[in-house]
PDB file of N, CA, C and O in Angstrom:
ATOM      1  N   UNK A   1      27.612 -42.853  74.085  1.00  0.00           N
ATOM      2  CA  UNK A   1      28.377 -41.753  73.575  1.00  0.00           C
ATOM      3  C   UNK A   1      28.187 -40.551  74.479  1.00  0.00           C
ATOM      4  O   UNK A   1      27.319 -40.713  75.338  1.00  0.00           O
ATOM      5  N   UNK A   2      28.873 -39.260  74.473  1.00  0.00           N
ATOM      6  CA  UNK A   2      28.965 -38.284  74.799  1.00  0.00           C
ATOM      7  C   UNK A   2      28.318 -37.541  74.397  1.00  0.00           C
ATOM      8  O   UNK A   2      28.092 -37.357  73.201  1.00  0.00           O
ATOM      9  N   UNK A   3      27.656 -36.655  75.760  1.00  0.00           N
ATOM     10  CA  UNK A   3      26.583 -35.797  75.169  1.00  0.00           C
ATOM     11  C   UNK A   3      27.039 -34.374  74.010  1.00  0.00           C
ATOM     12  O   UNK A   3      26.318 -33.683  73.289  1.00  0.00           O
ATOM     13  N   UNK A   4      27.817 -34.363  74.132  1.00  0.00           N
ATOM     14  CA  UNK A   4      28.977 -33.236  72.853  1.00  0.00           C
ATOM     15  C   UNK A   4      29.012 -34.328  71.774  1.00  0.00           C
ATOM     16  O   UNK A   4      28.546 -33.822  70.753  1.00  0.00           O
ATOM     17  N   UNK A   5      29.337 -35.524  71.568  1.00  0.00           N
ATOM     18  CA  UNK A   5      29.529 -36.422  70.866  1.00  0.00           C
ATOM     19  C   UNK A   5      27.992 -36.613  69.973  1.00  0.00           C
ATOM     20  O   UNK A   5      27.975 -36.576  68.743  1.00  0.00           O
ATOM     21  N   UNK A   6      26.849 -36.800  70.734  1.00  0.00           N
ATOM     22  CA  UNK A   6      25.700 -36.340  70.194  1.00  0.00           C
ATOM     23  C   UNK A   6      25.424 -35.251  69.182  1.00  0.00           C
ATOM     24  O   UNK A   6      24.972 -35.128  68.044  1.00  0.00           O
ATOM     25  N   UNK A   7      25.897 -34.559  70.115  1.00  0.00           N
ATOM     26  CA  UNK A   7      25.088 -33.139  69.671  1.00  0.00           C
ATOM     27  C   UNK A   7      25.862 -32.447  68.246  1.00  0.00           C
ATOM     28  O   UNK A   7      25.271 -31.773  67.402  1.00  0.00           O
ATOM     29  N   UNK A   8      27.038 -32.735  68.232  1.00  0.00           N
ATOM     30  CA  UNK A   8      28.370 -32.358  66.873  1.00  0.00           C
ATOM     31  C   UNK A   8      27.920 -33.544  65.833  1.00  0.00           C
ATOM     32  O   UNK A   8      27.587 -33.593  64.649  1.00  0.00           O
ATOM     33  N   UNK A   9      28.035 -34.179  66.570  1.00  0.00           N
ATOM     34  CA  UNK A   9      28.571 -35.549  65.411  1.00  0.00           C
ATOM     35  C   UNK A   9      29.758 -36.223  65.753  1.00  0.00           C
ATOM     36  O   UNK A   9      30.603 -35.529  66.319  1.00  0.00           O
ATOM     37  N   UNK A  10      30.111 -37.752  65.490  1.00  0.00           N
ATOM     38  CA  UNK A  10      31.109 -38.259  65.760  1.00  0.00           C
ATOM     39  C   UNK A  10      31.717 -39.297  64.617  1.00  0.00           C
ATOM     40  O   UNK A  10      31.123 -39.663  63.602  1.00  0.00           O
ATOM     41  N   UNK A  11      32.896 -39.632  64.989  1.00  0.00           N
ATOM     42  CA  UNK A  11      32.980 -41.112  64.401  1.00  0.00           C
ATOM     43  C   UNK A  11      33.565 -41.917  65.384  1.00  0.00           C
ATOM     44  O   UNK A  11      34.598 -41.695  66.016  1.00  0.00           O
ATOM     45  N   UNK A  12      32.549 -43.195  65.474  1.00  0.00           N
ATOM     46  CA  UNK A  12      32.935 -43.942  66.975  1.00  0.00           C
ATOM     47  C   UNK A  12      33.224 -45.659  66.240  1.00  0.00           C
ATOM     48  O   UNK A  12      32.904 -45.796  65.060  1.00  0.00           O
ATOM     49  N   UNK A  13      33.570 -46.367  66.680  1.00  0.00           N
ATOM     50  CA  UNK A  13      33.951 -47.784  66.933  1.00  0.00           C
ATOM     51  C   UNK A  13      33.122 -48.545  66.632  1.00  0.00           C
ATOM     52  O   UNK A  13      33.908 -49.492  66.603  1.00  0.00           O
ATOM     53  N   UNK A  14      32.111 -49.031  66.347  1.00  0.00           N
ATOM     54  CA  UNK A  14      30.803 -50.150  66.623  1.00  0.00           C
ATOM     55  C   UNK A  14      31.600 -51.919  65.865  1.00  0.00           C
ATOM     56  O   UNK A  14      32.080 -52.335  64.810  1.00  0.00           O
ATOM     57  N   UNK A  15      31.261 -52.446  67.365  1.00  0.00           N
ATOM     58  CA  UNK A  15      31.168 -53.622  67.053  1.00  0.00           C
ATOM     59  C   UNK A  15      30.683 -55.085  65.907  1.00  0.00           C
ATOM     60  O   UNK A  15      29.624 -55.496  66.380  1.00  0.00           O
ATOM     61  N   UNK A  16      30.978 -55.776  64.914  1.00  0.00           N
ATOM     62  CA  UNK A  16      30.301 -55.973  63.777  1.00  0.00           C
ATOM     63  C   UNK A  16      30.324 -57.425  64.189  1.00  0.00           C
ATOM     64  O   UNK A  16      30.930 -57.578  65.250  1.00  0.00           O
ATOM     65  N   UNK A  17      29.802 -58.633  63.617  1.00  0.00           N
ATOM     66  CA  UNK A  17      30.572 -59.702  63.378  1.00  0.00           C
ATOM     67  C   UNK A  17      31.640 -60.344  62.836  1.00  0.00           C
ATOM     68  O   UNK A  17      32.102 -61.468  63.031  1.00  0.00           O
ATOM     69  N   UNK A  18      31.958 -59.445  62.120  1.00  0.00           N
ATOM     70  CA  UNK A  18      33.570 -59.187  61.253  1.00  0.00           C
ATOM     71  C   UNK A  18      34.562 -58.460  62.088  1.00  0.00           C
ATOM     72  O   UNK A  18      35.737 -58.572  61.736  1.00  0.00           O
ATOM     73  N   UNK A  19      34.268 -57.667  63.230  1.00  0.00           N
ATOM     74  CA  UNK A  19      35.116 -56.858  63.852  1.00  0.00           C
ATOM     75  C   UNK A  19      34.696 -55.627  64.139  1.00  0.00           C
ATOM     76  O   UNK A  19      33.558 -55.308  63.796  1.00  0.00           O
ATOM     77  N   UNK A  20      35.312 -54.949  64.641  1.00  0.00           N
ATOM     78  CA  UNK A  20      34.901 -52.937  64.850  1.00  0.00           C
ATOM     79  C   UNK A  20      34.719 -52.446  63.220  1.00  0.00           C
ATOM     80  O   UNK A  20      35.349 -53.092  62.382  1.00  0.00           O
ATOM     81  N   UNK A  21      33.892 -51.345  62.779  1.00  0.00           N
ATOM     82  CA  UNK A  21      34.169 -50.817  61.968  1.00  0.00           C
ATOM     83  C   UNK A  21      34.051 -49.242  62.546  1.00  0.00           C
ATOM     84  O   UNK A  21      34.100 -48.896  63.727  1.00  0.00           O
ATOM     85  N   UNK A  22      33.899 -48.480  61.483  1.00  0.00           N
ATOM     86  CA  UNK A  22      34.002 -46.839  61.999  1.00  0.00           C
ATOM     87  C   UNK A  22      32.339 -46.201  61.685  1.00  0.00           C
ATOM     88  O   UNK A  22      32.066 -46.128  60.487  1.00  0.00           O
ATOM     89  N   UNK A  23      31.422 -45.820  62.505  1.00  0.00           N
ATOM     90  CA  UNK A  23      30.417 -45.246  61.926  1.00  0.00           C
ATOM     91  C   UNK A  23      30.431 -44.049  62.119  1.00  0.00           C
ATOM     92  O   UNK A  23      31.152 -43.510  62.958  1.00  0.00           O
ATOM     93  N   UNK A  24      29.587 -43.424  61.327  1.00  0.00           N
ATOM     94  CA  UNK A  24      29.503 -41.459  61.742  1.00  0.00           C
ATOM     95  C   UNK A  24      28.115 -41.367  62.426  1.00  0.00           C
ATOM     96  O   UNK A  24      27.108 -41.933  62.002  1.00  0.00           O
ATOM     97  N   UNK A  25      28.169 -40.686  63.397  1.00  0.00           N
ATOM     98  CA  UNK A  25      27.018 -40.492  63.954  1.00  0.00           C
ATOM     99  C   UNK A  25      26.701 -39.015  63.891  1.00  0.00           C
ATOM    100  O   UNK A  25      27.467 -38.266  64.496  1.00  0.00           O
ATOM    101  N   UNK A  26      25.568 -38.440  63.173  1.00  0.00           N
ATOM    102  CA  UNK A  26      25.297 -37.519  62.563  1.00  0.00           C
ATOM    103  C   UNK A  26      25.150 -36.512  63.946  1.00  0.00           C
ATOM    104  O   UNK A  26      25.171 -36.829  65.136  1.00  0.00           O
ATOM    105  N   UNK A  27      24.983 -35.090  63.260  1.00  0.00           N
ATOM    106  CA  UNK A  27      24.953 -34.037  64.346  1.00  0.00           C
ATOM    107  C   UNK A  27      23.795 -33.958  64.893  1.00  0.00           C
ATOM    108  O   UNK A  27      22.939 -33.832  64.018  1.00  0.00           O
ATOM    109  N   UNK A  28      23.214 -33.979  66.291  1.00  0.00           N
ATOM    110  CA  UNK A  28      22.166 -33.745  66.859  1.00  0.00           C
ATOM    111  C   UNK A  28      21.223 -35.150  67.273  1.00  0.00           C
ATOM    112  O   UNK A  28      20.095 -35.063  67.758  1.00  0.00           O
ATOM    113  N   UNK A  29      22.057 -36.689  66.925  1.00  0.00           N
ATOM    114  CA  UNK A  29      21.409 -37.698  66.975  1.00  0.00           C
ATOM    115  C   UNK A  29      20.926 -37.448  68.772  1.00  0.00           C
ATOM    116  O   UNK A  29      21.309 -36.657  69.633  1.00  0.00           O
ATOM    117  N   UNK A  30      19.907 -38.572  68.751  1.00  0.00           N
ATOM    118  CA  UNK A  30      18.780 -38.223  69.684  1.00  0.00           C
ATOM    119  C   UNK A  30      19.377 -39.607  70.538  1.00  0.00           C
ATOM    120  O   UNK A  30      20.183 -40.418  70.085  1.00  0.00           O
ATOM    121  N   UNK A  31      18.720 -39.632  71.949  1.00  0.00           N
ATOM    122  CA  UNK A  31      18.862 -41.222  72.146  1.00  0.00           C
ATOM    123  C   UNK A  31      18.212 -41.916  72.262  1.00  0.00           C
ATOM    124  O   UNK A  31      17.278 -41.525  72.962  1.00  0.00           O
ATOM    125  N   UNK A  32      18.093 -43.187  71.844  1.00  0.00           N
ATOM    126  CA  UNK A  32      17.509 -44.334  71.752  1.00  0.00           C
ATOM    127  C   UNK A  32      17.368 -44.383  70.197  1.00  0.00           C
ATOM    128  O   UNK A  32      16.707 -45.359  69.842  1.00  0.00           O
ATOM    129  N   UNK A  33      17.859 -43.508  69.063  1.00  0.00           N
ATOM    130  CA  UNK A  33      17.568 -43.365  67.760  1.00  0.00           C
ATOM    131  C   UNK A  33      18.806 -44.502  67.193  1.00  0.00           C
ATOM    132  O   UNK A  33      19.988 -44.673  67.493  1.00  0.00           O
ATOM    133  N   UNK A  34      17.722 -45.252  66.083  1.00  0.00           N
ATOM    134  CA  UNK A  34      18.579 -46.473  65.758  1.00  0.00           C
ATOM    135  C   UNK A  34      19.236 -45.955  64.471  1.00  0.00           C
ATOM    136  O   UNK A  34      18.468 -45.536  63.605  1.00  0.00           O
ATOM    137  N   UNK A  35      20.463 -45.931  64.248  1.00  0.00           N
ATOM    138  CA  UNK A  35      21.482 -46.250  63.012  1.00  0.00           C
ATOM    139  C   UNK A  35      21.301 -47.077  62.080  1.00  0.00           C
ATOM    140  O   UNK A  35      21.127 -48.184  62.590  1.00  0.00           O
ATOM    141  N   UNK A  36      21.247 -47.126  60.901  1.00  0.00           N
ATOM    142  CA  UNK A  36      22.066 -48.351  60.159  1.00  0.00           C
ATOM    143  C   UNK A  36      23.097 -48.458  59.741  1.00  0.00           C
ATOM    144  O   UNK A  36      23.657 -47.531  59.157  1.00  0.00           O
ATOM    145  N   UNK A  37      23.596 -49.550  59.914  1.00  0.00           N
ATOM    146  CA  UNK A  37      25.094 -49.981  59.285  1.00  0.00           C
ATOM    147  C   UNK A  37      24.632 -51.064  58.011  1.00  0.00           C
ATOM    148  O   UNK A  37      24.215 -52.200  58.237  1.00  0.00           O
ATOM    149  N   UNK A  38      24.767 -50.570  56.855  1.00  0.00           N
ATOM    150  CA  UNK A  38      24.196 -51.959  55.764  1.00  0.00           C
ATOM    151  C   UNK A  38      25.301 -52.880  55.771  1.00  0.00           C
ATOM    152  O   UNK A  38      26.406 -52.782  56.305  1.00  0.00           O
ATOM    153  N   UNK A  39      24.698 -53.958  54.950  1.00  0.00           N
ATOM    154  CA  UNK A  39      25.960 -55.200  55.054  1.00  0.00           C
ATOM    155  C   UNK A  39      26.737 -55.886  56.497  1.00  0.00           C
ATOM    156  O   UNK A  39      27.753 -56.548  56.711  1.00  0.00           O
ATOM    157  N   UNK A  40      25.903 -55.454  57.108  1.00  0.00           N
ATOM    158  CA  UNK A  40      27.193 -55.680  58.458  1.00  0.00           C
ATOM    159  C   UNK A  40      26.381 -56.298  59.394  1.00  0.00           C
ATOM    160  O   UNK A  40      26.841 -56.386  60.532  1.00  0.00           O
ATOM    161  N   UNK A  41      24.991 -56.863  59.117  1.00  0.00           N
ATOM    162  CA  UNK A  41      24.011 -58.197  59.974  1.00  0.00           C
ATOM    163  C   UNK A  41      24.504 -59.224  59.637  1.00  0.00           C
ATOM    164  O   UNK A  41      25.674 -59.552  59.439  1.00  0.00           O
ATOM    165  N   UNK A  42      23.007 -60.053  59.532  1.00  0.00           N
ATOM    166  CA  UNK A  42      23.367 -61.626  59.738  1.00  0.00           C
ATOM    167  C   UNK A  42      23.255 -61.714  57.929  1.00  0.00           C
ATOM    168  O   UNK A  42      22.877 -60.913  57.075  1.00  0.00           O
ATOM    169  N   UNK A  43      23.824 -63.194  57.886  1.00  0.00           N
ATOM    170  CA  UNK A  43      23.518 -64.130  56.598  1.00  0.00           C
ATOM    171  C   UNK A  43      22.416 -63.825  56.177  1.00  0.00           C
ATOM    172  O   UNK A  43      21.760 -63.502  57.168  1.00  0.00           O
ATOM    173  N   UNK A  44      21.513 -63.688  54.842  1.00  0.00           N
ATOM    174  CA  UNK A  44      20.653 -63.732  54.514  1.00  0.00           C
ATOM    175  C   UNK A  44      20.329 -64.878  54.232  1.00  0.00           C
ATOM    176  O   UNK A  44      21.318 -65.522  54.581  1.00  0.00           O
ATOM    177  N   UNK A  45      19.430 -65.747  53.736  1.00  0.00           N
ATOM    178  CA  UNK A  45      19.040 -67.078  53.576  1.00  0.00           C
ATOM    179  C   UNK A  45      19.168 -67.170  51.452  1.00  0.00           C
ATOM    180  O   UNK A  45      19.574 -68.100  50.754  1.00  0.00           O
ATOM    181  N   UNK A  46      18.753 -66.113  51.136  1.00  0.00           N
ATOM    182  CA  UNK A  46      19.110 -66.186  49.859  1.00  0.00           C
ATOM    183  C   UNK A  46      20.247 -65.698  49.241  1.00  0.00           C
ATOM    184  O   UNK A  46      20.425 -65.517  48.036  1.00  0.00           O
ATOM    185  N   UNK A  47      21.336 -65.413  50.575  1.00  0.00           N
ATOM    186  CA  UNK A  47      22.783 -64.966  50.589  1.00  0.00           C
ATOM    187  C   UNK A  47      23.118 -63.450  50.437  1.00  0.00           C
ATOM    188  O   UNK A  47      22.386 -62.894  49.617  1.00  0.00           O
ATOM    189  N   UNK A  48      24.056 -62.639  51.034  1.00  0.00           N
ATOM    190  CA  UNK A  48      24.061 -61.498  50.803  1.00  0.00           C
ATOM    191  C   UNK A  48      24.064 -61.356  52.728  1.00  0.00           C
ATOM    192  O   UNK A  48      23.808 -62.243  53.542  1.00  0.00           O
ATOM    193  N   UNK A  49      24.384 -60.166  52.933  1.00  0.00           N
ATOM    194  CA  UNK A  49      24.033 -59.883  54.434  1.00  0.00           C
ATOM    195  C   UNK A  49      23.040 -58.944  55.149  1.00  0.00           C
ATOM    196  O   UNK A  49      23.005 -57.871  54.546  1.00  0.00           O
ATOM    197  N   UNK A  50      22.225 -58.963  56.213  1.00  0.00           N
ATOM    198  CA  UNK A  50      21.564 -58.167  56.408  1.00  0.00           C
ATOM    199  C   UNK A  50      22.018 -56.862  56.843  1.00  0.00           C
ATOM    200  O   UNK A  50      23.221 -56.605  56.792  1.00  0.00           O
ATOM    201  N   UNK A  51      21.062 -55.889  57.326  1.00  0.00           N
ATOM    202  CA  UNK A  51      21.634 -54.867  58.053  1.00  0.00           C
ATOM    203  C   UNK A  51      22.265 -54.887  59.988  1.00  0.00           C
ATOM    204  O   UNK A  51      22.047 -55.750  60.839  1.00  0.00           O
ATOM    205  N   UNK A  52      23.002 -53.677  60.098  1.00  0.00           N
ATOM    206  CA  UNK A  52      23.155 -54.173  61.860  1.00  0.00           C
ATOM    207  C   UNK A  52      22.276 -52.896  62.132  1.00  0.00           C
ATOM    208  O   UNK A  52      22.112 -52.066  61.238  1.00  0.00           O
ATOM    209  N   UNK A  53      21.703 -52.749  63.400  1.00  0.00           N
ATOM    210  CA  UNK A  53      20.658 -51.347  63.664  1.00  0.00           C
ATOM    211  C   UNK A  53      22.029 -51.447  65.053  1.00  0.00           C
ATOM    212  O   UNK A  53      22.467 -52.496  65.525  1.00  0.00           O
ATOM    213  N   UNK A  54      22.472 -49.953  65.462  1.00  0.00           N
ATOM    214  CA  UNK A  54      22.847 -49.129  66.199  1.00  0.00           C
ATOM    215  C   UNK A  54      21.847 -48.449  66.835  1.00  0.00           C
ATOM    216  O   UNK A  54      20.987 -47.830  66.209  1.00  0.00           O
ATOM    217  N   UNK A  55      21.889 -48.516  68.094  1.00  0.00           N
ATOM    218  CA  UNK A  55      20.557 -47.873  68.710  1.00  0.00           C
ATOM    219  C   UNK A  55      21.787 -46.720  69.952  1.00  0.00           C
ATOM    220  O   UNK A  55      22.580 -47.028  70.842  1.00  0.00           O
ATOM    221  N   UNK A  56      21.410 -45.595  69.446  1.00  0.00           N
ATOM    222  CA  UNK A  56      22.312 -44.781  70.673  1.00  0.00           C
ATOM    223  C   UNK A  56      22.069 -44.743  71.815  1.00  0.00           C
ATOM    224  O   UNK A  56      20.950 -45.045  72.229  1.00  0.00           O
ATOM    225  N   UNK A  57      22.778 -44.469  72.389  1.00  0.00           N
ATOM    226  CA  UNK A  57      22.522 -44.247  74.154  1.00  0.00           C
ATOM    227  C   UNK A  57      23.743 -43.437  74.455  1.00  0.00           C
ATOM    228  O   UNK A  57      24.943 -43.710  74.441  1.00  0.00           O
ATOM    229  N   UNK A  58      22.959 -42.189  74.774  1.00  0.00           N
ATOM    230  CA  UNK A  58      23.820 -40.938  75.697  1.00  0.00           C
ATOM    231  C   UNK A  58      24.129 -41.153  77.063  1.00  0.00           C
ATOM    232  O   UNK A  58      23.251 -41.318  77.911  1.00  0.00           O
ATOM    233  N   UNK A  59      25.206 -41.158  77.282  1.00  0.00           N
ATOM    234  CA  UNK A  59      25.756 -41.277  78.673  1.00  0.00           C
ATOM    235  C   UNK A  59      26.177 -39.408  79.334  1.00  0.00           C
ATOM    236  O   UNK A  59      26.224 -38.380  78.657  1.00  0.00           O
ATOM    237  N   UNK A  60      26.284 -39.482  80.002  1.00  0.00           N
ATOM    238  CA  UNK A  60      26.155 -38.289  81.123  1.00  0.00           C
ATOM    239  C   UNK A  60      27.682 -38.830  81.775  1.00  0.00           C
ATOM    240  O   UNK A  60      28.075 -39.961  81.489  1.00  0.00           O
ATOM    241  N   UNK A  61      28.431 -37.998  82.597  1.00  0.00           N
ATOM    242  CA  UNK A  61      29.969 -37.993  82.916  1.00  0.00           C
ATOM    243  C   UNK A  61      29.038 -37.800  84.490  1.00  0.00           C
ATOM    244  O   UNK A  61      28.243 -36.941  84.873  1.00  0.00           O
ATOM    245  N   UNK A  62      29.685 -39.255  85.226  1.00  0.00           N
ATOM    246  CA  UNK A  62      28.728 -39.353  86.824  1.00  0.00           C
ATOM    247  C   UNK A  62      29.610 -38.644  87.255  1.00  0.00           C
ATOM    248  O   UNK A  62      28.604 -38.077  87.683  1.00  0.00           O
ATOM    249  N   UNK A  63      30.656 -37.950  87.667  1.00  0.00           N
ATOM    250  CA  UNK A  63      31.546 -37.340  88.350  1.00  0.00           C
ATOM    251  C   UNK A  63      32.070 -36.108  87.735  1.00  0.00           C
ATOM    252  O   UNK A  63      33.293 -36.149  87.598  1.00  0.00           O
ATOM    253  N   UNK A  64      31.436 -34.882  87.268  1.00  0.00           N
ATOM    254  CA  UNK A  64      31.940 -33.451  86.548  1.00  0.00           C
ATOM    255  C   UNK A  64      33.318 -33.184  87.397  1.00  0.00           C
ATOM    256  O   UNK A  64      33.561 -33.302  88.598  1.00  0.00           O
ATOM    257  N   UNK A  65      33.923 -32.876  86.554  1.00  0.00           N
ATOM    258  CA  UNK A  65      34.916 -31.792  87.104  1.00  0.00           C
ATOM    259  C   UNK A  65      34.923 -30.426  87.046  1.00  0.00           C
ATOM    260  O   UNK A  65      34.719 -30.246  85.846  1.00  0.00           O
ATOM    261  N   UNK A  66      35.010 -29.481  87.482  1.00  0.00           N
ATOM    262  CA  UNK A  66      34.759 -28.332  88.762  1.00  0.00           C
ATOM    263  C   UNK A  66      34.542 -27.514  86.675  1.00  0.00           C
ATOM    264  O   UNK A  66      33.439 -27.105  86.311  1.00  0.00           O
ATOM    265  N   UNK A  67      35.509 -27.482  85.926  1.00  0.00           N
ATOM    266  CA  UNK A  67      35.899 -26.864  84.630  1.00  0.00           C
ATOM    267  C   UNK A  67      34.083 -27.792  83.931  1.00  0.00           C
ATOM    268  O   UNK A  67      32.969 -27.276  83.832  1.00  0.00           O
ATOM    269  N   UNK A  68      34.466 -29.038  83.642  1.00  0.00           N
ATOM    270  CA  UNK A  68      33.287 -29.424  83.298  1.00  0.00           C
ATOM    271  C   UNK A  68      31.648 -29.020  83.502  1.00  0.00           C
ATOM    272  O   UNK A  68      30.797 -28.893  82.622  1.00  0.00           O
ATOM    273  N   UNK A  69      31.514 -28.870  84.899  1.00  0.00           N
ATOM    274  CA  UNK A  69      30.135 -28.396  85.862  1.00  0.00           C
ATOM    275  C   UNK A  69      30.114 -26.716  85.033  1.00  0.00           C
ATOM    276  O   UNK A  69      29.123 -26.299  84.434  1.00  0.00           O
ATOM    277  N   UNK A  70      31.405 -25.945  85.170  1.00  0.00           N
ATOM    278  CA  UNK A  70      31.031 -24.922  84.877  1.00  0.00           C
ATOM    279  C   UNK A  70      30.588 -24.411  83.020  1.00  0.00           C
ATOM    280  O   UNK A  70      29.957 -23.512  82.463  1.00  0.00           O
ATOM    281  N   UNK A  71      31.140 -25.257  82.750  1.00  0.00           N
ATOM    282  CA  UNK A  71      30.864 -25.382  80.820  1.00  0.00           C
ATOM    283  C   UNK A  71      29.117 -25.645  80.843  1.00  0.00           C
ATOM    284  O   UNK A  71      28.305 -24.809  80.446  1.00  0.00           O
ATOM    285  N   UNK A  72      28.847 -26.698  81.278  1.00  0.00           N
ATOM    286  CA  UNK A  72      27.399 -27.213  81.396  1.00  0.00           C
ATOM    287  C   UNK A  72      26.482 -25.772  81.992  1.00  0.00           C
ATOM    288  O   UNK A  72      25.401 -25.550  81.446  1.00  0.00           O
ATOM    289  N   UNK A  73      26.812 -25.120  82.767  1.00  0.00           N
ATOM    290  CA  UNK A  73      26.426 -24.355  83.360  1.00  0.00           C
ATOM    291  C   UNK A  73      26.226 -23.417  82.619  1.00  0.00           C
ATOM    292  O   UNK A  73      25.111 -22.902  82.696  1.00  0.00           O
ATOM    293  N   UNK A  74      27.278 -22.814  81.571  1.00  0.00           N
ATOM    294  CA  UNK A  74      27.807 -21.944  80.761  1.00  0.00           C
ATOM    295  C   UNK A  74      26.614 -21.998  79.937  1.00  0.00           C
ATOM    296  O   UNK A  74      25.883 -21.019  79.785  1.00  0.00           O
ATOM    297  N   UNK A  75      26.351 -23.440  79.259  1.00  0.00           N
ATOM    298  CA  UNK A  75      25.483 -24.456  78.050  1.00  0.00           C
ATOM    299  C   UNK A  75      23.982 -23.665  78.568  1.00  0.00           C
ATOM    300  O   UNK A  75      23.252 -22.918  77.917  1.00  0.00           O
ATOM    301  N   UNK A  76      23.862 -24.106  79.871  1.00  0.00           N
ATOM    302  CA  UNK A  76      22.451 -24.302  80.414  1.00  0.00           C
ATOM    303  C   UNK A  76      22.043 -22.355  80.064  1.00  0.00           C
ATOM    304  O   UNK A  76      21.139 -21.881  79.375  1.00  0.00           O
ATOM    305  N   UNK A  77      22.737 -21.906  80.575  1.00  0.00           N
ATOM    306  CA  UNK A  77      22.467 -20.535  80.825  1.00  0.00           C
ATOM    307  C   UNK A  77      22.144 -19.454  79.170  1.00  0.00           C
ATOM    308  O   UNK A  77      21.397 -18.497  78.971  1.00  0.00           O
ATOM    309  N   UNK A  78      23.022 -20.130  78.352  1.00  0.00           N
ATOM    310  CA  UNK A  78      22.779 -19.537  76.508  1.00  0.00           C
ATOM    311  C   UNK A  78      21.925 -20.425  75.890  1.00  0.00           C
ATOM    312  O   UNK A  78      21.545 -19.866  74.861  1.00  0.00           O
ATOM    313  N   UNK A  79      21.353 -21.676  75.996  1.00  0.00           N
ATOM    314  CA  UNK A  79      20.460 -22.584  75.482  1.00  0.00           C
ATOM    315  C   UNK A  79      19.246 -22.183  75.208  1.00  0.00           C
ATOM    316  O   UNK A  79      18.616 -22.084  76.261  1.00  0.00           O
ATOM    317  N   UNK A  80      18.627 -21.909  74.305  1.00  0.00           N
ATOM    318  CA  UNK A  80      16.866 -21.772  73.967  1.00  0.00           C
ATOM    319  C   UNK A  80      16.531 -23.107  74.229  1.00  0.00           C
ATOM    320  O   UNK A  80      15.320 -23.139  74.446  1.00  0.00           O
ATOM    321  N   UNK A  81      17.060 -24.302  74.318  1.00  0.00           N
ATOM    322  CA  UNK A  81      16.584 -25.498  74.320  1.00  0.00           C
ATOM    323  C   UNK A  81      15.918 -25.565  75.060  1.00  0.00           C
ATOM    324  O   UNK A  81      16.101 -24.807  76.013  1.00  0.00           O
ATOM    325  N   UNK A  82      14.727 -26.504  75.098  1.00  0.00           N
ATOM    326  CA  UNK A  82      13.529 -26.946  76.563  1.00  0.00           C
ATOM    327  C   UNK A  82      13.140 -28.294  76.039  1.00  0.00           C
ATOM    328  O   UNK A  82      12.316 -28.688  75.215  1.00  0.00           O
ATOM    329  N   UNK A  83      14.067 -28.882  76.846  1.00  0.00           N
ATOM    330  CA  UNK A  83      13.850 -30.574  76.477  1.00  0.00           C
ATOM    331  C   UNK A  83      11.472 -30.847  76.839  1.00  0.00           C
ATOM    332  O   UNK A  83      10.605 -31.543  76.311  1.00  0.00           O
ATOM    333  N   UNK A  84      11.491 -30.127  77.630  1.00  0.00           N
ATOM    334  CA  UNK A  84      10.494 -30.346  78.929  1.00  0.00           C
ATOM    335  C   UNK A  84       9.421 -29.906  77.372  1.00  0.00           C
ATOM    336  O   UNK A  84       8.474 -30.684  77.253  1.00  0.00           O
ATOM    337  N   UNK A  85       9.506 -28.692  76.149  1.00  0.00           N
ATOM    338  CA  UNK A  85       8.571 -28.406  75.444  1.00  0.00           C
ATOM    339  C   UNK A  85       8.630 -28.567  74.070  1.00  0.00           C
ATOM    340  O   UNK A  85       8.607 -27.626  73.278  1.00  0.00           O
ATOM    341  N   UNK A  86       8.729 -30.093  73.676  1.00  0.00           N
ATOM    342  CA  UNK A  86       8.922 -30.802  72.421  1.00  0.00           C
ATOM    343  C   UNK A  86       7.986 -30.646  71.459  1.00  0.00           C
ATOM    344  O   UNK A  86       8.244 -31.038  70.321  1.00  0.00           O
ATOM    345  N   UNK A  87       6.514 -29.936  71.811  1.00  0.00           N
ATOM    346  CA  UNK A  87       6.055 -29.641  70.418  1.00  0.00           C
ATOM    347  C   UNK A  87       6.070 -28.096  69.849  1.00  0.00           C
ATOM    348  O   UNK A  87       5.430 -27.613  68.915  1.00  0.00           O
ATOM    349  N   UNK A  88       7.193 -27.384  70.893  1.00  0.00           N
ATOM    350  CA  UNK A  88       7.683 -26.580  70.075  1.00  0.00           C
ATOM    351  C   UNK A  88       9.367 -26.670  69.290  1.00  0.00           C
ATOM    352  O   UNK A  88      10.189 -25.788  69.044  1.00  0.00           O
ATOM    353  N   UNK A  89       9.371 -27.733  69.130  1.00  0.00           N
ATOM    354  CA  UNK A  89      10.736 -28.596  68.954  1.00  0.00           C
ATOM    355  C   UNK A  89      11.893 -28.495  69.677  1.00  0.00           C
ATOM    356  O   UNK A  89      13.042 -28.612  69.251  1.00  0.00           O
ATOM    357  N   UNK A  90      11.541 -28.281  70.752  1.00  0.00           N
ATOM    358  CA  UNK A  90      12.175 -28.282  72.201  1.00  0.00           C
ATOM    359  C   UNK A  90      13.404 -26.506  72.287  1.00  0.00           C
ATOM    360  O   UNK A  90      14.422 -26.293  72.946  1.00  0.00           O
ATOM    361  N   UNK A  91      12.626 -25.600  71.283  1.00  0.00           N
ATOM    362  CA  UNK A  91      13.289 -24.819  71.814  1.00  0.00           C
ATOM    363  C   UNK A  91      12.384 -23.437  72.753  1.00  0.00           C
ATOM    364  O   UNK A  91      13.026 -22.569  73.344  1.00  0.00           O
TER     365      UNK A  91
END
């Protein structure tokens, strides 16, 4: 997903064994942070279905455009954020 897509919230596509369904991915999800989707795993053995886990992964845009670079820039420059000082909860 998109790092704006992260950080807002989304509703994206995820793959099921039944097909795509629609999940919401809450505002500020982190990456590598796993989702659940209930009902939407495997068979259970005493019937019923398990859960599916969604594990995010933020992607980064390898090629900015000139408008893009400068938004990020814009971001970087008003941000209290400090990824680098997480036990002050990174701000």
């Amino acid at each position: 997903m998109a790092p704006w897509e992260a950080a807002l919230g989304a509703r994206i596509a995820v793959p099921t064994l039944d097909g795509p369904v629609e999940m919401k991915i809450p505002a500020g999800a982190q990456g590598g942070q796993r989702l659940r989707l209930r009902g939407q795993g495997l068979n259970r053995r005493g019937g019923g279905r398990g859960d599916e886990y969604v594990k995010v992964k933020i992607v980064i845009p390898p090629n900015l455009a000139p408008k893009e670079k400068e938004l990020f820039e814009k971001l970087a420059a008003e941000s209290r954020f400090n990824a680098r000082d997480l036990t002050a909860g990174g701000r």
